[in-house]
C-alpha positions as CSV (number, residue, x, y, z in Angstrom):
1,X,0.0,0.0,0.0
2,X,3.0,2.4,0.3
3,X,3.3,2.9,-3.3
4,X,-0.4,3.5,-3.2
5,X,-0.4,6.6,-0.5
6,X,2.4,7.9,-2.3
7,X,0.9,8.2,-5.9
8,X,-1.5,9.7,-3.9
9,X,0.6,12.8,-3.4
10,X,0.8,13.5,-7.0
11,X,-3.0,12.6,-7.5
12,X,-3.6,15.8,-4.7
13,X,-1.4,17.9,-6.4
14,X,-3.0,17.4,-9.6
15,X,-6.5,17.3,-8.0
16,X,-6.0,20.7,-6.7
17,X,-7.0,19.1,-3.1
18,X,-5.8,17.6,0.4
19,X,-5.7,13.8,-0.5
20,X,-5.3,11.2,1.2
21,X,-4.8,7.1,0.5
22,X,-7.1,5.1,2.5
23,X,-10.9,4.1,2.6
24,X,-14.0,4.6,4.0
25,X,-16.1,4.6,7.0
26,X,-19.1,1.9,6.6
27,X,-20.0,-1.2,8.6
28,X,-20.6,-4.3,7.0
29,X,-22.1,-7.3,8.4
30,X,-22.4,-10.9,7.8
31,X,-25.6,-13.4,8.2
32,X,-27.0,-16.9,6.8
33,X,-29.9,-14.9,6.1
34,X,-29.5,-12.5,2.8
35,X,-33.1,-11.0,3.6
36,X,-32.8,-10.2,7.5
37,X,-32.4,-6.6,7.6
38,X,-28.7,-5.7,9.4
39,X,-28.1,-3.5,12.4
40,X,-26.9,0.0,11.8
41,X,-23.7,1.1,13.3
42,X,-23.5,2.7,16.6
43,X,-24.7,6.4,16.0
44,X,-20.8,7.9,17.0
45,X,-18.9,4.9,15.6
46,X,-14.7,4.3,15.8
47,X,-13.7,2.0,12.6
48,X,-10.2,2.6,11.6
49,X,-9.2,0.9,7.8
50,X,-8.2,-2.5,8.0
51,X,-5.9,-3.6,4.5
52,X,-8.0,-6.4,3.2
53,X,-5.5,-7.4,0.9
54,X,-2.7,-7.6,3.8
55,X,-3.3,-11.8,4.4
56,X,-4.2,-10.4,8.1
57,X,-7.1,-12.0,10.3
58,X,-9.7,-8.8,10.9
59,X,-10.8,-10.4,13.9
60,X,-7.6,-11.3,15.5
61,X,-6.5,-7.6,15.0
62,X,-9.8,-6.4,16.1
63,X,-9.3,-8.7,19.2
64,X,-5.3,-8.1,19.9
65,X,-6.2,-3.8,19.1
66,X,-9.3,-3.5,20.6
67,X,-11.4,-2.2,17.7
68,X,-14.7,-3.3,17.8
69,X,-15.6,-2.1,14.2
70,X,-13.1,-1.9,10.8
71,X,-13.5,-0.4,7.8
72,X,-12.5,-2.7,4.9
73,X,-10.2,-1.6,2.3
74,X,-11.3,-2.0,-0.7
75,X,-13.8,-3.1,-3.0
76,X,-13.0,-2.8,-6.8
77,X,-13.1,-4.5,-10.4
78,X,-10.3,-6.3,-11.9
79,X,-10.0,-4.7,-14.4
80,X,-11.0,-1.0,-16.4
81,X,-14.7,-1.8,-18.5
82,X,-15.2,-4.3,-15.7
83,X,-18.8,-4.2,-14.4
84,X,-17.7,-6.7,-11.2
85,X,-16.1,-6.3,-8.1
86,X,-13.9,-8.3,-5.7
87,X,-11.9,-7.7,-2.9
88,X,-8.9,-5.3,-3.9
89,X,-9.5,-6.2,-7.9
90,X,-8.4,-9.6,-6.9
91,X,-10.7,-12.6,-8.6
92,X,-9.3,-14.9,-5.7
93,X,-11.4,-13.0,-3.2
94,X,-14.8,-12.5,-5.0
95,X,-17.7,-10.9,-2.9
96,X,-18.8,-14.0,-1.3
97,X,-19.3,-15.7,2.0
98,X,-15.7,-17.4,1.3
99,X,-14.4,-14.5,1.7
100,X,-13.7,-13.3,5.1
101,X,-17.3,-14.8,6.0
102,X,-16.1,-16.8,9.1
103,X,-14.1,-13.9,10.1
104,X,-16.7,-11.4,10.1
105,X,-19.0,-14.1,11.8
106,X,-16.7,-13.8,14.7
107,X,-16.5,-10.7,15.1
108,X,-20.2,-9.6,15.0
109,X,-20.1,-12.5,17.6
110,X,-18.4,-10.3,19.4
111,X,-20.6,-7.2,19.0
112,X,-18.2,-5.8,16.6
113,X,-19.0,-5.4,12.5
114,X,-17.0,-4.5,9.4
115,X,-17.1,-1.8,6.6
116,X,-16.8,-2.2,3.2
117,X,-15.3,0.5,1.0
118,X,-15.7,0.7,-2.6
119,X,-12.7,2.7,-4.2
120,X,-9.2,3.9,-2.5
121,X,-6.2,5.2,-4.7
122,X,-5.3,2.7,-6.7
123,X,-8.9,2.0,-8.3
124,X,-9.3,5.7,-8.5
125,X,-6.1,6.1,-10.4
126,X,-6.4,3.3,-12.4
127,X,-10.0,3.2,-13.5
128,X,-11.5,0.1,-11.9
129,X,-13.6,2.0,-9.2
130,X,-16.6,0.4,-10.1
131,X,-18.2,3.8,-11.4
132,X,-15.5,4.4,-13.5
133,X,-14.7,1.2,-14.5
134,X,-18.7,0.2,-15.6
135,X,-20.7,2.2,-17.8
136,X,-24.0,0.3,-16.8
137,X,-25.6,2.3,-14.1
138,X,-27.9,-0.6,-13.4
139,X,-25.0,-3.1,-13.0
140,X,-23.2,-0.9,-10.9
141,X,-26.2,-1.1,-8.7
142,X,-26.3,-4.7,-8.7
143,X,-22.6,-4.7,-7.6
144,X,-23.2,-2.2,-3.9
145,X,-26.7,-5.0,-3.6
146,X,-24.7,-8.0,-4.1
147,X,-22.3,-6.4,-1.2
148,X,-25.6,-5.4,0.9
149,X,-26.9,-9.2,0.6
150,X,-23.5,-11.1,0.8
151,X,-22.3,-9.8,3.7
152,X,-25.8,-8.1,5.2
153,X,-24.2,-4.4,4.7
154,X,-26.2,-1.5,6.6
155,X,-23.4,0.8,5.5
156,X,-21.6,1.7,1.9
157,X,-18.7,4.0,2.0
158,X,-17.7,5.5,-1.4
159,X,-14.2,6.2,-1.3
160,X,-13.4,9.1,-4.1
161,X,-10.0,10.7,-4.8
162,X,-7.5,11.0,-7.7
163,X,-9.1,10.7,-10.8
164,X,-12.4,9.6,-9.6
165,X,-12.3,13.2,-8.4
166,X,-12.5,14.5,-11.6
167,X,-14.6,11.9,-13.8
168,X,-17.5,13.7,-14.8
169,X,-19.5,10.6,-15.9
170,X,-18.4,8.1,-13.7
171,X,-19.0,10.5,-10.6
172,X,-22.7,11.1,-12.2
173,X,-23.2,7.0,-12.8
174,X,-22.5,6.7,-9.7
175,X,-24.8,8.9,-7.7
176,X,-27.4,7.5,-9.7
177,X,-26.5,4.1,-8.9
178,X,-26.5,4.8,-5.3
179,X,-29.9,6.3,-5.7
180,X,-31.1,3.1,-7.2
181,X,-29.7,1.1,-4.4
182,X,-30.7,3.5,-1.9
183,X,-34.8,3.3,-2.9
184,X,-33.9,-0.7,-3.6
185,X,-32.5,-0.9,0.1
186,X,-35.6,0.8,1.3
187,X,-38.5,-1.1,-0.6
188,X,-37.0,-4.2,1.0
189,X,-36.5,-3.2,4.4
190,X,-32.8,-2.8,4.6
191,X,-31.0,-0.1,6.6
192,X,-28.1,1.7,4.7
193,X,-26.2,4.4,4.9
194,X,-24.0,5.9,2.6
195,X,-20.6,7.7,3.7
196,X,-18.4,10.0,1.2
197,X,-15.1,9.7,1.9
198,X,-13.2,12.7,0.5
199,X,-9.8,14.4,0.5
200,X,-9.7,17.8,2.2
201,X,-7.7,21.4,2.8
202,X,-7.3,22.6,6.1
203,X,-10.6,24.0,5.9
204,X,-12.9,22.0,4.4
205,X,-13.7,20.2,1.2
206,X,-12.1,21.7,-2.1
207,X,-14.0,22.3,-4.9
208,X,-13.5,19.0,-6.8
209,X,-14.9,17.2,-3.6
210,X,-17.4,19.7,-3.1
211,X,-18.9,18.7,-6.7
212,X,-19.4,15.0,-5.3
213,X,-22.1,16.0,-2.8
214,X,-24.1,18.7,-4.6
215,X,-24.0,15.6,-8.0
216,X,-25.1,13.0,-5.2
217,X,-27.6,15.4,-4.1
218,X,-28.7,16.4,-7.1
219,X,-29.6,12.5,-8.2
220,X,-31.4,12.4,-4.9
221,X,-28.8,10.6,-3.0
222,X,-29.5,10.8,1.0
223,X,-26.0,11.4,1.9
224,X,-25.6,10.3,5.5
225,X,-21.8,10.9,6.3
226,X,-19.1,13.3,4.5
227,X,-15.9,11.4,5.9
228,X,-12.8,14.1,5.6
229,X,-8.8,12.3,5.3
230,X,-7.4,14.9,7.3
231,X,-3.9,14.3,6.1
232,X,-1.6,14.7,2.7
233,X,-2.5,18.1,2.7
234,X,0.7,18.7,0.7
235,X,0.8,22.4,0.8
236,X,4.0,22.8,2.3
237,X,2.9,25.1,5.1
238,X,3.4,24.2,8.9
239,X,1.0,21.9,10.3
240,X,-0.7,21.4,14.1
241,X,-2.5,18.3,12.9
242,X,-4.8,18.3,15.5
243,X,-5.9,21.6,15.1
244,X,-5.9,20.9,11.3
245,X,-8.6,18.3,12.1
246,X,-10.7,20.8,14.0
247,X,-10.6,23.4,11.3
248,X,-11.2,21.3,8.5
249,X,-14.2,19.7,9.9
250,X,-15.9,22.9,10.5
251,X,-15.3,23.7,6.9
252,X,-17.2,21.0,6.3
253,X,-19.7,21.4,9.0
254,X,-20.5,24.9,7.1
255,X,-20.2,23.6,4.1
256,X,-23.0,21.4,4.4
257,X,-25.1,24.2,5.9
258,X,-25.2,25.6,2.6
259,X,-26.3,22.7,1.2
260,X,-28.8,21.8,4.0
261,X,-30.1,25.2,5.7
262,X,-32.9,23.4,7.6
263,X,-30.4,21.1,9.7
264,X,-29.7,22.3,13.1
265,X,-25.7,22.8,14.1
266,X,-26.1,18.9,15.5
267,X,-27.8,17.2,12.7
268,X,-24.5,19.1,10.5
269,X,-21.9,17.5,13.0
270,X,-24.0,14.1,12.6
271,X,-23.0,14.3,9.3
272,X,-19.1,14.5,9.5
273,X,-16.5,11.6,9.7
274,X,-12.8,12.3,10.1
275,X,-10.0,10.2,9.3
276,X,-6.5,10.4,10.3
277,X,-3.4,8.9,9.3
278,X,-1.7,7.9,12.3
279,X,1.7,8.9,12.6
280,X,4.0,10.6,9.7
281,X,1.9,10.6,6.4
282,X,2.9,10.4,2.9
283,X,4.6,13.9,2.5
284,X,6.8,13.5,5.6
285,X,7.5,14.8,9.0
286,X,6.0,18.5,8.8
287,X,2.7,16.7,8.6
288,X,3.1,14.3,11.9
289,X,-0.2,12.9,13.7
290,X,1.3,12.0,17.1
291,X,0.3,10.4,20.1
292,X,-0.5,13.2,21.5
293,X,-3.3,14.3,19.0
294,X,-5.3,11.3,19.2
295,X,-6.6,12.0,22.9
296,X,-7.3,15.6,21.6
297,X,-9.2,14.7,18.7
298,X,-11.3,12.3,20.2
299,X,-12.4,14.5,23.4
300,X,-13.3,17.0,20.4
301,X,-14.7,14.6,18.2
302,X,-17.0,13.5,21.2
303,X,-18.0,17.2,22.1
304,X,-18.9,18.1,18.3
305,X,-21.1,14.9,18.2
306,X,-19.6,13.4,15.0
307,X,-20.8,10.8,13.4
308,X,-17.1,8.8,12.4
309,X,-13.9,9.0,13.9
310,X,-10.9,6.9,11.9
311,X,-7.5,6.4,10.7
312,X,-5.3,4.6,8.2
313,X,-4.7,1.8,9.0
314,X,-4.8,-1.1,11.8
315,X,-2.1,-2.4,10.8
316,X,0.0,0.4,11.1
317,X,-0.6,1.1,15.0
318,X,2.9,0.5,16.4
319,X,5.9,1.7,16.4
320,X,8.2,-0.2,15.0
321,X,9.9,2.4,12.3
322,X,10.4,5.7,13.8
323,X,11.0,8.4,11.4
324,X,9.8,6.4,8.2
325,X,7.0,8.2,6.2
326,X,4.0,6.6,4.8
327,X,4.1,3.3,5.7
328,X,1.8,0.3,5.6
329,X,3.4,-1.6,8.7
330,X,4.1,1.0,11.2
331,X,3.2,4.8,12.1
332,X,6.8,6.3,12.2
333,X,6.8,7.5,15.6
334,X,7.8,6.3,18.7
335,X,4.6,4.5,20.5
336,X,3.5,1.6,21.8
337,X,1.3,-1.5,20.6
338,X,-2.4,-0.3,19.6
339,X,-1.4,3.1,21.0
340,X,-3.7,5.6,18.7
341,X,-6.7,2.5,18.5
342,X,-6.8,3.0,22.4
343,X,-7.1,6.3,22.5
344,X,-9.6,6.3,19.6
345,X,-11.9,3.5,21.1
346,X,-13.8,5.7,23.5
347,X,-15.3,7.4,20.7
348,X,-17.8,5.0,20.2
349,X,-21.2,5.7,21.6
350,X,-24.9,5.7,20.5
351,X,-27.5,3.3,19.6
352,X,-28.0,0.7,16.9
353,X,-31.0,-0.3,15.7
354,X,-32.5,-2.2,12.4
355,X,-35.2,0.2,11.6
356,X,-34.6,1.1,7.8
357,X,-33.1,3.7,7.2
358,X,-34.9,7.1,5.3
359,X,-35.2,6.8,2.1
360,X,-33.6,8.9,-0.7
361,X,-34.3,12.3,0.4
362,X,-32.6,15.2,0.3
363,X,-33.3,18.8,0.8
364,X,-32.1,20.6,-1.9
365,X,-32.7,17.9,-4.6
366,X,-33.8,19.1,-7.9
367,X,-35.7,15.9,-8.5
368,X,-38.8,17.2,-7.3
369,X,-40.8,19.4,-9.4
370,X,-42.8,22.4,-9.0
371,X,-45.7,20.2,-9.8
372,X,-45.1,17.0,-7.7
373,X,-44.8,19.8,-4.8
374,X,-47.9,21.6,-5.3
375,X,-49.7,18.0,-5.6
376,X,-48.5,17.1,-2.5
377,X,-49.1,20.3,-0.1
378,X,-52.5,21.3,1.5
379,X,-55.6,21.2,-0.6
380,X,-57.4,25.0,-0.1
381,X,-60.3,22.9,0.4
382,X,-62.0,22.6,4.1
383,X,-62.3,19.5,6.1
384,X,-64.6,19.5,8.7
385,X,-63.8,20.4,12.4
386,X,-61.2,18.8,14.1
387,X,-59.9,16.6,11.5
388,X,-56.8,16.8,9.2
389,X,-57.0,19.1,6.7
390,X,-53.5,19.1,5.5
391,X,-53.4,16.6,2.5
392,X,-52.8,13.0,3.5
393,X,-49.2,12.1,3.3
394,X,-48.5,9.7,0.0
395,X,-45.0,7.9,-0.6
396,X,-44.4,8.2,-3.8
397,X,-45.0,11.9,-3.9
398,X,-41.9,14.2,-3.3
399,X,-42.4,17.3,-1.1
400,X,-40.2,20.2,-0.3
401,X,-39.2,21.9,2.4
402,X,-42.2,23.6,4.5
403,X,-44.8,21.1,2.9
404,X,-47.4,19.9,5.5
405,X,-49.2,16.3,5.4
406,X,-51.4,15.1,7.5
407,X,-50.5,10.8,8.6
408,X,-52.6,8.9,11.4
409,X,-54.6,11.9,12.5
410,X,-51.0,13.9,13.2
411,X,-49.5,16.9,11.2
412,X,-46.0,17.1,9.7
413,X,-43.9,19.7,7.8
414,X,-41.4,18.9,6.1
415,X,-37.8,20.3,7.2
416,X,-36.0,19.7,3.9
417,X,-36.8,17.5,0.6
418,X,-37.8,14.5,1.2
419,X,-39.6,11.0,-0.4
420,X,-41.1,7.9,0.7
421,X,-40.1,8.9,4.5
422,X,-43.1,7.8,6.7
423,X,-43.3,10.9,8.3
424,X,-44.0,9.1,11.6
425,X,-40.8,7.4,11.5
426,X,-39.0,9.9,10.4
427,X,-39.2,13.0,12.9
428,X,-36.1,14.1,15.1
429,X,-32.5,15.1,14.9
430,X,-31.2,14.6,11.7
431,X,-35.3,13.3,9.9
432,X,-37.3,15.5,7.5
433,X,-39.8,15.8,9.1
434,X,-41.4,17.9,12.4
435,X,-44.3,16.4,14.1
436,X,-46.6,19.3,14.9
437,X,-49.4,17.4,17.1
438,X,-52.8,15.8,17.0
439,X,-55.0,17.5,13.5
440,X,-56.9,20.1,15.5
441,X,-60.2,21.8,14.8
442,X,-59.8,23.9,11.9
443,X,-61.4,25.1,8.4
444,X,-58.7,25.7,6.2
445,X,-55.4,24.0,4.8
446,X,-51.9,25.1,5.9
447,X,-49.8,26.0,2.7
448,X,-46.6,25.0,1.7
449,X,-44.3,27.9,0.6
450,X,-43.9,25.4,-2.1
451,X,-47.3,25.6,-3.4
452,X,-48.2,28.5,-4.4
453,X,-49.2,28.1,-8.0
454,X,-47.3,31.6,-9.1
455,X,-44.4,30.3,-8.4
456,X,-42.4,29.4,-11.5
457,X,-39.7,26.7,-12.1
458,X,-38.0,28.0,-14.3
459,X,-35.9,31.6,-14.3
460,X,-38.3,34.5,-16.1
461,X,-37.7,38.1,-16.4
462,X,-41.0,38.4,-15.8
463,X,-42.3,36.6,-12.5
464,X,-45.1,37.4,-10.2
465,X,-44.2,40.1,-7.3
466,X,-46.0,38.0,-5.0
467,X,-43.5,35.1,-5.6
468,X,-39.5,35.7,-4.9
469,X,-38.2,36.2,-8.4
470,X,-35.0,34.7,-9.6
471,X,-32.7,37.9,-10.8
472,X,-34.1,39.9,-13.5
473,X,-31.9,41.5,-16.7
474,X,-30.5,44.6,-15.9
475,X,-31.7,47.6,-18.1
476,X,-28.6,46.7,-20.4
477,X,-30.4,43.1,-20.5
478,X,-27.8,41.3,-18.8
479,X,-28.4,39.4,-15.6
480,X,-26.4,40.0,-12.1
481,X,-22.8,38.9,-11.9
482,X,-22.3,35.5,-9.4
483,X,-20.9,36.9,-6.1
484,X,-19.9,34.8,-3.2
485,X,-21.4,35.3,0.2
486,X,-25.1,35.4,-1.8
487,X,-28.1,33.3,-0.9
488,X,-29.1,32.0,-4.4
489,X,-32.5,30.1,-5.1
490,X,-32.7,27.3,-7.5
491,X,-33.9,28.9,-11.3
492,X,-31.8,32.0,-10.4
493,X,-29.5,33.3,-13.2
494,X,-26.4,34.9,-12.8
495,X,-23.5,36.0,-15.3
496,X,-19.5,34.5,-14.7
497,X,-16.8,34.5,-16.8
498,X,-18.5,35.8,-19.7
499,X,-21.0,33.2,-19.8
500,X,-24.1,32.4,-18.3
501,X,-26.2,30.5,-15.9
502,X,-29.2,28.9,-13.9
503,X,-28.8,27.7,-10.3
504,X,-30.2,24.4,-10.0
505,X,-30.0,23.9,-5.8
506,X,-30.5,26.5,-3.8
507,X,-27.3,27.7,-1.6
508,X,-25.2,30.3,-0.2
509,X,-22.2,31.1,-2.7
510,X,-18.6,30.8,-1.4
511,X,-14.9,31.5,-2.4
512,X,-14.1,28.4,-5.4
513,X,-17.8,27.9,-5.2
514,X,-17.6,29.3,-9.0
515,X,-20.2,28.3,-11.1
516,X,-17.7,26.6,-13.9
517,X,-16.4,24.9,-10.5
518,X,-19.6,23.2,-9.1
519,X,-21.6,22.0,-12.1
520,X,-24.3,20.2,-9.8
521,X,-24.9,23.9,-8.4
522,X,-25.0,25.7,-11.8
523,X,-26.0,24.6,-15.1
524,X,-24.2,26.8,-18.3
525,X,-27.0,28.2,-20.4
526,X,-25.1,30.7,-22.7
């Protein structure tokens, strides 16, 4: 794996972006039964990367170290045009219960579980990702199901860097084919979550990462966890790592505001993973985790209420090469045996349960049309005293932010976008929607902001004053330049570089938040 993290250097270089080598934070777990529904991970979950393709027993490692719950590295095709998977691209280890089946088996008997991750460097350099690698959005689907059913998977980490970072049509096919797995997952009864694990500056996602949660969110991906590698930064500056950490995640944390304004400051941490490489990384000794940042970062970790705290990898927790960079087999700094796991493990925390997951939703998804909106928000029409007269809630029907249903004699607005989430299920930190009590006596419907039938859904000079309009052509009949620090509203049109064009999700501009930067924001009209 050495000569993996350190072609990993060049792909962050070229990316314009923090990189960073290893995997993904997702729990995968093993049963006879392909159709019993797994148990999601605990809700503040340790799982530092275990190398798959190392020979190594995960559950003697997870018994010797003391962690519970490993992240699997990594899931890819053989080959480039390949449409399936194994175990590190290697046909010896297909995606079976022969591989590592009697291994996870023990160690969910211990109360532990495992986490595949599809990706890492080398697929991501060298095209066999699967979403690179397969043009078949459908049989890339098939591939994360076969995973989900093998092994009884409540969690999929995607694992994006390099030149996945960049692939226009691969990063598309595969937020699609998550979307198909996600609303597959939930029609059966299957939990899942899905985690993005991306490289990072020192203060939050760059731009090329940025662009793989507004395309997921745009193909109505529920993205559950943004999972930051909080090393290679490769920027030759000097480094406090754990400080790094702290600033970098916050990045994120407002990041994802933008993209989720109705999320309290908790739901946004709930949202964040970190991973660290233990030790001296790839670029050397200016960019040193030590010992002494792993307490730090997990006391902080615990306080911000993140979802994932992990590093790269298990096998790398001693100290048995001081000084050496990059590494598979040891940190590079003086420590002992299982050092940074121990100080790591307390981290985990929270619940499980084996309630499905929600459903595809998302807030900010363009998927769901003026029209489905306004067929899904309060009829005008009266009901009689004291029962619902918001519209009944219906799953197929996608509803927008501020929509109100009525479900089992209750009321419900919605916080954010959201589809096929029973809205009784589906209230609380981090769920779409806000139960507002028993239907009470009333005569009319509560409207939705998103039903008012002047609103338009596309940009028009000429819009109704009674409706927000998107920017109107100056006198000279060109529209408003794109400025950051702007609230912009999907169907808004703004002029950059010469050229023009439409907002598709509504957000706050920032600093590299360019519209040729962020296609799944912007859409180039002229």
């Amino acid at each position: 794996m050495t000569t993996i993290r350190k072609g990993l250097l060049r792909a962050a270089l070229s990316a314009g972006v923090a990189a960073v080598a290893a995997g993904a934070a997702a729990v995968l777990t093993l049963s006879p039964s392909a159709h019993a529904a797994g148990t999601l991970l605990p809700a503040h979950v340790f799982a530092p990367y275990f190398q798959a393709y190392s020979g190594d027993n995960l559950n003697t490692l997870s018994q010797q170290s003391g962690a519970n719950y490993l992240t699997m590295a990594f899931v890819q095709t053989e080959r480039t045009g390949s449409c399936t998977v194994y175990w590190d691209g290697d046909t010896g280890t297909p995606i079976a219960a022969s591989s590592f089946g009697s291994q996870i088996d023990a160690l969910r008997g211990r109360g532990g579980d495992v986490v595949p991750s599809f990706g890492g460097y080398a697929a991501d350099n060298g095209a066999t990702e699967i979403a690179d690698s397969c043009t078949n959005v459908d049989s890339i689907a098939a591939q994360y199901e076969k995973v989900i059913t093998t092994y009884n998977v409540t969690r999929l980490d995607m694992d994006i860097e390099d030149n996945s970072l960049t692939n226009s049509a691969g990063i598309t096919r595969r937020s699609q084919a998550i979307k198909k797995t996600q609303d597959w997952a939930a029609a059966n009864g299957r939990p899942l979550q899905i985690v993005f694990t991306l490289p990072t500056t020192t203060s939050g996602l760059a731009s090329s990462g940025l662009n793989i949660i507004t395309n997921a969110i745009a193909n109505g991906v529920k993205v559950d966890i943004v999972n930051l590698m909080t090393f290679d930064y490769y920027d030759n500056a000097t480094h406090n790592m754990a400080n790094d950490t702290k600033t970098a995640a916050t990045g994120l944390k407002n990041q994802l505001k933008n993209l989720y304004p109705a999320k309290t400051d908790a739901e946004l941490w709930g949202m964040v993973g970190v991973t660290e490489m233990m030790g001296i990384d790839d670029f050397g000794a200016a960019e040193t985790f030590q010992t002494a940042d792993a307490p730090i970062v997990e006391a902080w970790a615990a306080q911000q209420g993140i979802a994932e705290l992990s590093y790269w990898a298990l096998q790398r927790d001693n100290g048995g090469c001081p000084g050496t960079a990059g590494s598979d087999t040891c940190s590079g700094v003086s420590q002992t045996q299982w050092q940074f796991s121990h100080a790591f493990e307390p981290f985990t925390s929270g619940t499980t349960t084996t309630s499905p997951s929600a459903s595809a939703s998302n807030p900010t998804s363009p998927s769901a049309s003026p029209s489905a909106s306004r067929s899904a928000s309060p009829s005008p029409s009266t009901s009689p005293t004291g029962s619902c007269t918001a519209a009944a809630w219906v799953s197929t029907t996608a509803y927008n932010g501020g929509a109100v249903v009525s479900y089992n004699g209750h009321k419900y607005t919605a916080k954010w976008w959201t589809q096929g989430d029973q809205p009784d299920l589906n209230t609380g930190d981090g769920k779409p929607w806000t139960d507002n009590g028993p239907c009470g006596p009333s005569t009319s419907a509560s409207a939705s902001p998103s039903a008012s039938p002047s609103r338009s859904a596309s940009p028009s000079p000429s819009v109704s004053p009674s409706t927000p309009a998107s920017p109107s052509p100056t006198a000279s009949g060109s529209y408003p330049a794109w400025t950051a620090g702007h609230a912009y509203k999907a169907g808004d049109i703004v002029t950059y570089g010469g050229h023009t064009y439409k907002c598709l999700q509504p957000h706050t501009s920032l600093t590299g938040w360019e519209p040729p930067n962020v296609p799944a924001l912007w859409q180039l009209i002229a």
